[in-house]
C-alpha positions, -999 to 999 in steps of 0.1 A, spaced: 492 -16 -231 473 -25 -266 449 -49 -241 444 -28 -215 432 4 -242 411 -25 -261 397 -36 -228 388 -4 -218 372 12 -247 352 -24 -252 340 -17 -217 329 25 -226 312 8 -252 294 -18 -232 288 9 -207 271 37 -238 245 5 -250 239 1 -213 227 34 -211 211 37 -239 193 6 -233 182 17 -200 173 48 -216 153 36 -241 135 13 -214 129 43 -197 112 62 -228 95 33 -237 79 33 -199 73 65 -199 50 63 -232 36 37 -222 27 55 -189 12 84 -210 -9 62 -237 -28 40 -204 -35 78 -190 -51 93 -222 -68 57 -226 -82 62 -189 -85 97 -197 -112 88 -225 -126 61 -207 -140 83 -180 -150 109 -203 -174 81 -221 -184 67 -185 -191 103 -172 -213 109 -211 -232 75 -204 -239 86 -169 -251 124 -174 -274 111 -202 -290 86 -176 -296 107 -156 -312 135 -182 -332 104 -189 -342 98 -152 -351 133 -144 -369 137 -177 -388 103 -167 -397 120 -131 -408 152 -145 -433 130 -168 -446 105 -140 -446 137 -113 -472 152 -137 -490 121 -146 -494 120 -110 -509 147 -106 -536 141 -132 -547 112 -112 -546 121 -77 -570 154 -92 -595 127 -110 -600 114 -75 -623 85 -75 -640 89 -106 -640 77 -141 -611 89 -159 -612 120 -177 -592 136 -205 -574 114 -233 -544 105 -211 -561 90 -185 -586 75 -212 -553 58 -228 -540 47 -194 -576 34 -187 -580 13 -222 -546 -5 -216 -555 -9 -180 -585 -29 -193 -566 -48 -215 -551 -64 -184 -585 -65 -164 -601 -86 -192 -574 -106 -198 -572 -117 -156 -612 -130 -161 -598 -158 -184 -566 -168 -172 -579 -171 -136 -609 -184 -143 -590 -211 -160 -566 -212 -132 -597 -211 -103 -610 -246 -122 -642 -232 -122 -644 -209 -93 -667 -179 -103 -656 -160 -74 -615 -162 -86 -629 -158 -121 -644 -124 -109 -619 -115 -86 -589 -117 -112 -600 -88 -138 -588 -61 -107 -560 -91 -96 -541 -90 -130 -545 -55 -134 -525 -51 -103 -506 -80 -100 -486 -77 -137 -469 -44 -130 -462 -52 -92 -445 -91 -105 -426 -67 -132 -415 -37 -102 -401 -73 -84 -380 -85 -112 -369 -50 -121 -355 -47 -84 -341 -77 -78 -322 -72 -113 -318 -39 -94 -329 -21 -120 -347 7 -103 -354 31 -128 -375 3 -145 -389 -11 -109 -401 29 -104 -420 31 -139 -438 -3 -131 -446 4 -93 -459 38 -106 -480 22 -132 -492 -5 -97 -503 28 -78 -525 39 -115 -536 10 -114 -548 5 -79 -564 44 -84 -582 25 -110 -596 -7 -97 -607 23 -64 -630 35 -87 -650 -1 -98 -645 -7 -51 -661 28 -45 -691 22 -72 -701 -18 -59 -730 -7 -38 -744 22 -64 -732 5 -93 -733 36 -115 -700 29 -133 -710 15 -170 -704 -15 -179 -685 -28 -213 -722 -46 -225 -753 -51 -207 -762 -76 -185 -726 -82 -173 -717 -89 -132 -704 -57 -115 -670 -73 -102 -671 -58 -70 -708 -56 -63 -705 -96 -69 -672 -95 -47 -681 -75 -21 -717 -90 -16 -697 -125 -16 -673 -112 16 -707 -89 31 -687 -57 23 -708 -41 5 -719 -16 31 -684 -4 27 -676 -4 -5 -669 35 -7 -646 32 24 -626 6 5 -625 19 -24 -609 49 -6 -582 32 10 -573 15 -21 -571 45 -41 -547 59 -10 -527 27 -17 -524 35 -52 -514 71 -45 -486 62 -20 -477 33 -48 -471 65 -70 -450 86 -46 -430 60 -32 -421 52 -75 -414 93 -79 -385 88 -49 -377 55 -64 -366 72 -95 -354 103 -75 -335 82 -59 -318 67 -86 -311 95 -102 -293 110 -73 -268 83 -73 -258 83 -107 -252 114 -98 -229 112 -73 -211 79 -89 -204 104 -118 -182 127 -99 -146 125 -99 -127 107 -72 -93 116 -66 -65 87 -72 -51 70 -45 
């Protein structure tokens, strides 16, 4: 009798740290459960903060390049006018003087390439940028650099449209008007206004085609910030 009373409250006991072991296991869980929620919890609150300021950032950025838009598409082919377009112009040049040298170095002598690279590098800098930006895919940066192709284009229009009047001033005297020399060079020059219209049309739909890039964008940050329900 003394064994079997041992025997039996040894096994209650075993039994009690059973369950309190299992309980305990359970408690532990169920905390654990709770901490990896609130963790998640805050992790999609800091995703969702990231996201909406991207895309404040994104809209912001369209509203800006939507009205910088429309300050050059109402220039029209013309010298620039005001001091945003005069700022856009100057760095524009920048570029255009810089493509003189460096293909005139890379033409090994050719005046022709020499000539033709001012307009070249103006265009060609933003549009290699706009590539790397999307293949990164990177499109909010691809958008602002194919936007800043179609200014550019809208700018170079203006130097096509003016090769057979050549009214457009020149930085010092006695310089070659680029596309007088170009388009004389390729006997274009009888159309130089109706290519310098298309190009400027180029450079416009360069322009629109960055505002739904960025639209674009924008709209899927969007929708990649709204919540999903848990499978």
């Amino acid at each position: 009798m003394p064994d079997r009373r041992v025997r039996g409250i040894a096994g209650l006991r075993v039994g009690d740290a059973s369950a309190g072991v299992a309980l305990t296991c359970r408690v532990s869980e169920r905390r654990i459960r709770e901490c990896h929620g609130r963790r998640s919890l805050a992790a999609r609150r800091v995703r969702a903060a990231v996201v909406s300021a991207e895309v404040v950032g994104r809209l912001a950025g369209l509203v800006a390049l939507g009205l910088l838009a429309l300050l050059v598409l109402a220039n029209g082919i013309a010298m620039p006018s005001g001091a945003i377009l005069n700022f856009l112009h100057m760095i524009d040049l920048v570029f255009h003087e810089a493509g003189h040298v460096i293909f005139g170095v890379v033409g090994l002598g050719s005046q022709f390439i020499a000539v033709l690279g001012g307009s070249l590098n103006q265009v060609l800098v933003p549009a290699v940028c706009t590539a790397v930006f999307l293949r990164r895919k990177q499109y909010g940066s691809a958008a602002v650099t194919l936007f800043w192709v179609g200014q550019n284009l809208a700018d170079v229009a203006v130097y096509v449209t003016d090769g057979r009047a050549m009214r457009v001033p020149l930085l010092a005297d006695g310089l070659i008007h680029d596309w007088n020399f170009i388009l004389g060079r390729l006997g274009l020059l009888s159309r130089a206004e109706a290519l310098g219209r298309f190009t400027f049309g180029l450079g416009a739909l360069a322009m629109i085609a960055a505002l739904a890039l960025l639209g674009w964008d924008a709209w899927t940050r969007v929708l990649s910030s709204e919540p999903r329900s848990s499978e």
